[in-house]
N, C-alpha and C positions, 0 to 999 in steps of 0.2 A: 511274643512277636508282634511286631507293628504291622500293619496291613492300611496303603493309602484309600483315603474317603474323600470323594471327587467332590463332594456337599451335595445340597440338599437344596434343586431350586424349587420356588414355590410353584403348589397347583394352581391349574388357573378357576379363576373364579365363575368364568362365561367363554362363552363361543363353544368350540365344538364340544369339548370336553366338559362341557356345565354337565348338572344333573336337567333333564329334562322336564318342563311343566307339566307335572301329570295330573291339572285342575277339569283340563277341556272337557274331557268325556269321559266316560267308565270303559269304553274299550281302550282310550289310552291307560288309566288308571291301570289296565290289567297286564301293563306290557306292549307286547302285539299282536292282543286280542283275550283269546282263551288261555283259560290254566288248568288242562287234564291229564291223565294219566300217561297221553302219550309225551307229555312233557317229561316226565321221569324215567331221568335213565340209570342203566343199570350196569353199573361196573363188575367185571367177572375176571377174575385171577389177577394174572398180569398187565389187565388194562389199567384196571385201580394202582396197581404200583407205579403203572408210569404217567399216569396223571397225577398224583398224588401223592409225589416221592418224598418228602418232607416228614409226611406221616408215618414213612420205614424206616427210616437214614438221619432223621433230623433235620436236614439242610440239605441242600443240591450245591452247597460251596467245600470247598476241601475238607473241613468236617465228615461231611458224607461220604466222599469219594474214601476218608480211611474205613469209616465205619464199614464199608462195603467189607473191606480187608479182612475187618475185627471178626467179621458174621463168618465167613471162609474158617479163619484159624479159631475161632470159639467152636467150628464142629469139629474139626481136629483135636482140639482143648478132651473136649465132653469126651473121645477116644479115650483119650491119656487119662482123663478123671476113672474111666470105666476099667481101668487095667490096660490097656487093648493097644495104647499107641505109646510110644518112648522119643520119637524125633517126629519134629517139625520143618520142613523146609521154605520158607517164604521168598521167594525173589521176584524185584523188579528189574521187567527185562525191559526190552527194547521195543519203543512205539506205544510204550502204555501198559503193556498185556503187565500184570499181576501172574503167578504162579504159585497154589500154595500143595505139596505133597504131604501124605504121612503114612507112619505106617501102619495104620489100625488096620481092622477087618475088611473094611473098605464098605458103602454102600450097598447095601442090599438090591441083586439085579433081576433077579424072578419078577414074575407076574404076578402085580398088585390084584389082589381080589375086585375091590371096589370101584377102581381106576380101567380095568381092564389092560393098561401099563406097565412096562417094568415099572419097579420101583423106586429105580435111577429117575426114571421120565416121570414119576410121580413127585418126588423128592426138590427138584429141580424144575417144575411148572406149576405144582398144585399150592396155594398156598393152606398154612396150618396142616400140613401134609410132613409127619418125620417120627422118631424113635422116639418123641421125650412126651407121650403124654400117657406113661403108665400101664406100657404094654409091653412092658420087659427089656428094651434094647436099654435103657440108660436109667442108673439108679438115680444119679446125678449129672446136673445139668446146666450148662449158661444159657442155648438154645433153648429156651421152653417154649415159645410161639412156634416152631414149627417152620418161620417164614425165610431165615436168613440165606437159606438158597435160592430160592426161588426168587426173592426180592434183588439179590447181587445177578441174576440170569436176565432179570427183567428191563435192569438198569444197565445191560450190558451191550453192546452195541455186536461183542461176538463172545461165544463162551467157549470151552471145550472140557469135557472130564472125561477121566478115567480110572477108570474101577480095578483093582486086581484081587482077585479071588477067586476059588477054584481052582489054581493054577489057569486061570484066563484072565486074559485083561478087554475091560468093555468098556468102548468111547464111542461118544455123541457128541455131537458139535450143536451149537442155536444160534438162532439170529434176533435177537430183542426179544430173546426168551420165547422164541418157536424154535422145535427141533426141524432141521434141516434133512431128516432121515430119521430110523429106528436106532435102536444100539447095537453093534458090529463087535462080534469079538473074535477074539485070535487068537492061538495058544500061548503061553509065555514059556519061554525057555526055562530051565529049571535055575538058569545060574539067574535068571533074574532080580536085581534088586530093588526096592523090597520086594518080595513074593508076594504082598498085600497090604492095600492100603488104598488112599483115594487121592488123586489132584486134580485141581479144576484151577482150569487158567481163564485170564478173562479179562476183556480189553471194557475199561467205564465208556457209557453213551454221551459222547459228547452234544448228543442230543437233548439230554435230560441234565449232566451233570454237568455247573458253570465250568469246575475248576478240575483239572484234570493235569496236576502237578504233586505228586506222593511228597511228603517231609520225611526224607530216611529217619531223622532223629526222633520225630512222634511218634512214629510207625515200631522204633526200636526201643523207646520209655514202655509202651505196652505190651511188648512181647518180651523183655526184661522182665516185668510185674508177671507176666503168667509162667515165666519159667522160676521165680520166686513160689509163687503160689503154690504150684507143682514140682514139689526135690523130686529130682530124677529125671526131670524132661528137659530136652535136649531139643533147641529151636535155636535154627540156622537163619539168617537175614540176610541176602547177599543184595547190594544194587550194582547191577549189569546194565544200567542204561543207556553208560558210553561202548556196550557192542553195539555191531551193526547188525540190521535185523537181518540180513542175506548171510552172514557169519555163518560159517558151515560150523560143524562141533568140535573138530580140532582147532578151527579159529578161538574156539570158544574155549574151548579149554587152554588155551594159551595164554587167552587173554587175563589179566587181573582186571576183578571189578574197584568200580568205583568206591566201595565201600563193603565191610562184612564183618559182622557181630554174629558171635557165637554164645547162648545162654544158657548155663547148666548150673544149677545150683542145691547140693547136698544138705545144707544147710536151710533148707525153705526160709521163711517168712524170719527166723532169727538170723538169716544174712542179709535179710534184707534190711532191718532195722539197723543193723552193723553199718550198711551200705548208707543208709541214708544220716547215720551220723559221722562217716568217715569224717567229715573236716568240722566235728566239733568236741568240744570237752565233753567225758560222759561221767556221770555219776558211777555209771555201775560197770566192773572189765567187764561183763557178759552180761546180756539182755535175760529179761525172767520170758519164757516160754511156757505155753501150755498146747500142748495137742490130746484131746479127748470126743472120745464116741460115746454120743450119748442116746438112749433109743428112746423116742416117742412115739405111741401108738401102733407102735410094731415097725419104725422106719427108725432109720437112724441120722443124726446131722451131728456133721462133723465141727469140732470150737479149734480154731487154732490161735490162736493172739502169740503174740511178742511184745516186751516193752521193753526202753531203757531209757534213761533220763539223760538230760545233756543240762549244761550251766545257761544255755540260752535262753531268751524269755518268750519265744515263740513255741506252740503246738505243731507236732508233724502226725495226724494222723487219719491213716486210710486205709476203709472196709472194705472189703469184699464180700459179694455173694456171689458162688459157683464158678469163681476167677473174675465175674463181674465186678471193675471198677463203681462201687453206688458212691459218685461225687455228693447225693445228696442225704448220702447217709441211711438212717432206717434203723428196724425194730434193734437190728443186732447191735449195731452202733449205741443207740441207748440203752441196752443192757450191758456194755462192757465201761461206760462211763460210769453209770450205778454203782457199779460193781466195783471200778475203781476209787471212786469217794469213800466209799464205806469199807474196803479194806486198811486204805490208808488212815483214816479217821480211829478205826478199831487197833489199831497197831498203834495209832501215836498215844491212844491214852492207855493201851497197854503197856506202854513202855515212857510212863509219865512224861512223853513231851504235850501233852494235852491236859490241864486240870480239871476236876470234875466241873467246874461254872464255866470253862473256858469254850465258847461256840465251838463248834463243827469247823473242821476247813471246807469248805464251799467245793462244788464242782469244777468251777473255774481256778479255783486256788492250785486245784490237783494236777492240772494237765498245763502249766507254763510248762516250759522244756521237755515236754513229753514227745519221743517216739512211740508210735506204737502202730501195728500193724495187724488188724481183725478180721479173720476171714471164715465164713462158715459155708459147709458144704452141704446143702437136703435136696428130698428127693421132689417136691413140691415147693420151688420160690416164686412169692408173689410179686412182680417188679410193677413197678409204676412206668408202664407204656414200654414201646419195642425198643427204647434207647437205653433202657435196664439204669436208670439213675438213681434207684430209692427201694430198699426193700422193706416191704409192709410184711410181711409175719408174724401176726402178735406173739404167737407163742417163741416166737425166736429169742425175744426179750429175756424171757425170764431164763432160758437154757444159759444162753451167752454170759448174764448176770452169776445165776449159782457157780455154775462152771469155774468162772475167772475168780470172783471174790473165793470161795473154796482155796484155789490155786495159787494165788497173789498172797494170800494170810499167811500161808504155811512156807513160800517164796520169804516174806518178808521176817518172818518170825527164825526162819535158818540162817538168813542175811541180815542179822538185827545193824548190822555197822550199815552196811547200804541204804536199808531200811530207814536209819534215821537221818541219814544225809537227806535221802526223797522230800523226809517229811519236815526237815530242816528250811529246804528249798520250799516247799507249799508255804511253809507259816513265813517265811520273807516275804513269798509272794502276798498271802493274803493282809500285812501291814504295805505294803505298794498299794495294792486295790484299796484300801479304807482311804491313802492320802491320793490316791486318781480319781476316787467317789468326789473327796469335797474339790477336785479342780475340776471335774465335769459341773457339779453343781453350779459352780463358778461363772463356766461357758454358757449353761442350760437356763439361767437365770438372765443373762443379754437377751435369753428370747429371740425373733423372728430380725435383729439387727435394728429397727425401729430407735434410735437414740440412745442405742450403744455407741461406748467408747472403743471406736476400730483404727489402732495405729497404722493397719496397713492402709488405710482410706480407701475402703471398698466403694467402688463405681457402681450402683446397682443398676437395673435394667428395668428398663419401663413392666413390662410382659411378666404375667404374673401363673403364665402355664408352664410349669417345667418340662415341658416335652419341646417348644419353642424357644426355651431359654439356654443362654449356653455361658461360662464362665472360665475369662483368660486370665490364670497365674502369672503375671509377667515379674520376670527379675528384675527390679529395682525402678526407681522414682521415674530416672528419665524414659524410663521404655512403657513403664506407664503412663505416663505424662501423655505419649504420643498416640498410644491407646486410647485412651480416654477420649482423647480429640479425634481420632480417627474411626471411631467403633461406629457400629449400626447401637443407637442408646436407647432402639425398642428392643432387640433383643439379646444384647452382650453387656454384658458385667465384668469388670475389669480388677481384681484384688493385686496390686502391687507387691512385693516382697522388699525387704530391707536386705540386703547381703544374703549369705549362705544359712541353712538353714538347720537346725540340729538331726546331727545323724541317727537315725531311731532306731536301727540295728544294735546299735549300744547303750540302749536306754529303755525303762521300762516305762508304760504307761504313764503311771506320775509325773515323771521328770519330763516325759513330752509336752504334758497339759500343763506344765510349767512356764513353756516355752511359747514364747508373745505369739509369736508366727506361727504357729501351727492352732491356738487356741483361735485366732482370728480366722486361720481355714477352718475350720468344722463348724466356726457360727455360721460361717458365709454358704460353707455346702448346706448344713441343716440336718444331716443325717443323727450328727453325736456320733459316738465313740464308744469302743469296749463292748461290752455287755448291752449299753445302750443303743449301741448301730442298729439305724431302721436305714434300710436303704427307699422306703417308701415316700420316706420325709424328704428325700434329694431335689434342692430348688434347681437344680441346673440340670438336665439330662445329657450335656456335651461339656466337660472338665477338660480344659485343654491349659495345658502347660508350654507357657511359650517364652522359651529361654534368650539369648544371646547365640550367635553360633560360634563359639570361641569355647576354650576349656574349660575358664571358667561356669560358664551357662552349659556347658556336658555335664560339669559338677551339680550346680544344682539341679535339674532336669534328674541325674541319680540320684540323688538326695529325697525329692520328692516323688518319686517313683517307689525308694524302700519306704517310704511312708505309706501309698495307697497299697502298696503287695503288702505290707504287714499288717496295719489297719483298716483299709479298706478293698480287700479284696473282693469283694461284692463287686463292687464299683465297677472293676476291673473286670467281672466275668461275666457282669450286662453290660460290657459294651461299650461305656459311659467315659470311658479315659482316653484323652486325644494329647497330640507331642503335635505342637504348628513347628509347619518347616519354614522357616524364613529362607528370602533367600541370600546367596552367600556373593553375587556380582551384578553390577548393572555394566554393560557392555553395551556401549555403540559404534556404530559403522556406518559412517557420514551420518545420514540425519536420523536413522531408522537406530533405537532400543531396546533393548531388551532385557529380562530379569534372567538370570539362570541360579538353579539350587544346588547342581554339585561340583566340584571339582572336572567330572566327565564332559559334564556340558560345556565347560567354560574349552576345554580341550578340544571338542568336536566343532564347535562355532568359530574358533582360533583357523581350525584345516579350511574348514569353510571359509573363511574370508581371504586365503590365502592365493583362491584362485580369481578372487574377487579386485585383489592388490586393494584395496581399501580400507584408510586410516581408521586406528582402531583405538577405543579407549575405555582400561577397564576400570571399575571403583570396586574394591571389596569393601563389605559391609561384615566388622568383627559383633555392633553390636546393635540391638534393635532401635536404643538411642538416639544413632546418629540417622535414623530414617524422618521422614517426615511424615507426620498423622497422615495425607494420603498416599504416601507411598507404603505404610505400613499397612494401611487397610487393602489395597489394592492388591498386593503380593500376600499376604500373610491373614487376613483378616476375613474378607469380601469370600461367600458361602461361594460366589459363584463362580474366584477361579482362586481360589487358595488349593494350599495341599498341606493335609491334616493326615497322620498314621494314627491310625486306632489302636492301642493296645490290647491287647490280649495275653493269654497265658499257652502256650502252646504245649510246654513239657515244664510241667510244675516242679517238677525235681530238679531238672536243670537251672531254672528261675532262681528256687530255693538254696540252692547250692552256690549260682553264682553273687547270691548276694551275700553270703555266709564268708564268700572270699573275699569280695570288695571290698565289703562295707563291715566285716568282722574285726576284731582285735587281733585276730594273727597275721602281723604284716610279712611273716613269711607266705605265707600263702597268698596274698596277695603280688610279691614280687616276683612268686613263682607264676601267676597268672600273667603278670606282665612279661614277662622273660617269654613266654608259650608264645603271646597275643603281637609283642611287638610291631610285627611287620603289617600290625593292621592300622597303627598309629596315625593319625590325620595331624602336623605339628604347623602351628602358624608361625611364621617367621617372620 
């Protein structure tokens, strides 16, 4: 998803905003005066979360506001892992409020020893305060900090739960994470449904959090994943946010929502691999599966993998720990890649496609075209920080490894036909990577661009700090040309393109470092490529691609977009990738001009001058060409009123998927995608 970036003006250097001369005296030196204890303050529960929410949540921009979501339905989750819960209910209703039910045991509502609190009010204000640090409520866990209620209470501007157990049901209400009262309870009818279980509804503080807009579709990529994770659990998504809040309950039940996904999947983690290669060719009809209990030191952790191979030449694969998405991987992850080399490795010269002097197929050779999907369940995960991104567990490694290599041997040794299609596929791969080595070589040997031969006649930039630097791909000569002449030349760089550019969705690595144009991008970024990507080496920190606004230039703009999502996906996920909006009219109205960038605009300004009666006249601009160096800088260029979309990845599957349609070889799928999308067509005439 592209998200607009307003730029970036500069700080000022003096006046109010300088740093101040702290030379005069040693009382200025120290501030404004002393520096003692009573300087030091001391954050306590909930205050620390709402000063320092970045540190629970990640970010205070829509990132955060889901993760609030994730923290809710991962304690529901840890139910279901524990036996205890079967449905999930999640709805976004009207005005903001969140809602998520289940039907586990529900919170524990007695009185906290320690706390002197129910356990509800303990659970919900204390942080590091819950079931999972080895005191019997949960063998397994995503919650292991203790904090995810408390942190979503705190962030909340109003909350409410409700407990049912007992045959009673007990609700509290808070206010920025103060309870407003004790907890109240009241008998439940016996026809009550469920009998038991927890919801806590809860409106984000828009005090604290910027962006207070849910993405039904991200929201529903990760609750997808954890009803894969978990065969047998049953999680309801409903968005209600066209009812009205005042809607009695028959309104409501009358009503249809806006949207509702229902996830239930018998088939775990092997449907889900299914699922993620619906629209491609696979090597194998049915994925290889392993689910095994293994027990270490009197605990037990649970291995589940799936794999199945597809003809394409990109990797699809992701671990889990305790349902936890780790995007950055961890001990488990490199034990099932081990494990992977080296069963396929044992297999091909078991079954002579490997000669005794012939190398190893490499790690990388093994996982072209690979799905796979890894997920391990213990009673003790070590995550790197409360945003669960990375599991450290050393001992994970070696479980995950024996486990799978075990599994995958004796998999591939009963599938010898499958088997050696796999390994058919690696040994292709790895004669691709020996002829992509000597066209990096190629690339990596122009060095830092210094009196390199660059056909696309890269523009470089005075400014030799990549964090100040920025670098515009423009399509073709004349739209360069005007760049060039129009740019700020301390800190923009201008690489031209020649026509359209090869599609890398159907081409492996080699055959792309073949290709003039894209070998000229990666000297010009600096990062390199493959195995080689350093995204540390990146001389430009703002990669902005800036097309024509006509089909053509939508063409290439896709073109080189499956280039950075398939090799340089880094890039993409710090930040680094920008799409400049030119604009598409210059419109005036007697003497006074204007630029406008959509179609909307040009409609809205039209009604407007209609009450005006004054003459009107518009110029569309198909291509960045026909602009002039300062009209190009001024609308499209100049930090200080351009408009720049940031890319991002919001639902990786979806991403992955839709490039697999586009830009794949089956042009059925791709007609069927236009046939769907039609009436979203923008056509110039």
């Amino acid at each position: 998803m592209a998200q607009p970036d307003p730029g970036q003006p500069e700080l000022p250097l003096n006046g109010a905003d300088a740093a101040p001369d702290l030379t005069t005296d040693q009382s200025a030196a120290n501030g404004t005066g002393s520096y003692d204890a009573s300087d030091i303050d001391v954050l306590e529960g909930i205050e620390a979360v709402r000063r320092r929410p970045g540190m629970y949540i990640g970010s205070t921009g829509q990132a955060g506001l889901h993760h609030l979501v994730y923290e809710i339905v991962d304690n529901s989750v840890d139910e279901a892992m524990a036996g205890h819960a079967s449905r999930i209910d999640v709805t976004l209703q009207s005005d903001g409020w969140v809602q998520v039910r289940d039907d586990g045991r529900g919170i524990p509502t007695d009185q906290h020893a320690k706390t002197g609190k129910s356990a509800l009010e303990t659970v919900l204000t204390v942080l590091h305060a819950g079931g999972k640090f080895g005191g019997g409520g949960y063998k397994v866990s995503g919650g292991l900090h203790g904090v995810g209620a408390s942190v979503v209470n705190a962030l909340s501007s109003q909350l409410e739960v409700e407990v049912r157990r007992d045959r009673s049901a007990h609700t509290q209400t808070y206010v920025r994470g103060v309870p407003t009262g004790s907890v109240k309870r009241r008998r439940l009818d016996s026809a009550a449904t469920p009998p038991t279980g927890t919801m806590v509804r809860w409106i984000a503080d828009e005090q604290v959090i910027d962006h207070l807009d849910y993405d039904f579709n991200t929201l529903a990529q990760r609750f997808r994943e954890v009803a894969y994770l978990n065969k047998g659990l049953w999680i309801c998504f409903r968005d209600e946010r066209n009812f009205a809040a005042d809607a009695t309950e028959r309104q409501r039940a009358e009503l249809e929502p806006l949207d509702e996904k229902n996830f239930y999947f018998e088939g775990g983690i092997q449907s889900y691999v299914r699922f993620l290669n619906r629209d491609r060719e696979v090597l194998q009809p049915l994925p290889f599966h392993l689910d095994r209990e293994v027990g270490v030191n009197g605990t037990a952790v649970v291995v589940e993998v799936a794999i199945q191979y597809n003809a394409d030449f990109q990797d699809s694969v992701y671990a889990f720990a305790n349902t936890i998405n780790t995007h950055e991987g961890g001990s488990h992850l490199t034990g099932f890649r081990s494990a992977l080399t080296r069963a396929i490795n044992d297999f091909a010269r078991r079954n002579k496609q490997l000669g005794e002097k012939d190398p190893n197929i490499t790690g990388e050779d093994t996982r072209e075209g690979l799905t796979a999907v890894v997920s391990v369940k213990l009673s003790e995960p070590q995550f790197e920080g409360q945003t669960k991104t990375k599991l450290g567990n050393p001992e994970i490694k070696g479980i995950v490894e024996s486990a799978t290599a075990e599994a995958l041997a004796e998999y591939l040794d009963g599938q010898p036909r499958e088997g050696r299609r796999i390994v058919e596929k690696c040994l292709t791969t790895a004669r691709a990577r020996e002829a992509a080595r000597k066209a990096r070589a190629i690339v990596q040997r122009k060095g830092a661009l210094e009196g390199a031969s660059l056909p696309g006649k890269l523009a470089d930039c005075s400014e030799r700090d990549p964090s100040l630097s920025e670098i515009f791909i423009v399509e073709g000569p004349s739209a360069g040309g005007s760049a060039k002449e129009g740019r700020d030349r301390r800190t923009q760089a201008i690489l031209p393109l020649r026509g359209k550019v090869l599609n890398v969705e159907r081409a492996r690595l080699d055959k792309l470092l073949g290709h003039e144009a894209f070998r000229t991008l990666i000297t010009a970024l600096g990062t390199g490529i493959g195995e080689d990507f350093d995204l540390s080496k990146l001389r430009y920190h703002k990669v902005v691609i800036m097309t024509d606004a006509d089909s053509d230039g939508a063409h290439i703009r896709t073109l080189l977009l499956t280039f950075f999502f398939r090799h340089m996906r880094e890039l993409i996920e710090d930040g680094k990738l920008y799409i400049a909006q030119p604009p598409l009219y210059r419109v005036k109205a007697g003497k006074q001009a204007e630029w406008l960038y959509t179609d909307a605009d040009l409609e809205a300004f039209m009604d407007k001058q209609k009450e005006g009666q004054k003459k009107v006249s518009v110029q569309r601009f198909k291509g960045l060409g026909e602009m002039n160096a300062d009209q190009l800088w001024e609308t499209t260029m100049d930090p200080q009123a351009r408009l720049l979309w940031s890319v991002d990845i919001a639902d990786e599957h979806a991403a992955d998927d839709l490039f697999v349609k586009l830009m794949g070889d089956d042009p059925a799928k791709r007609r069927h995608f236009i046939e769907q999308h039609a009436d979203l067509a923008r056509i110039d005439v």
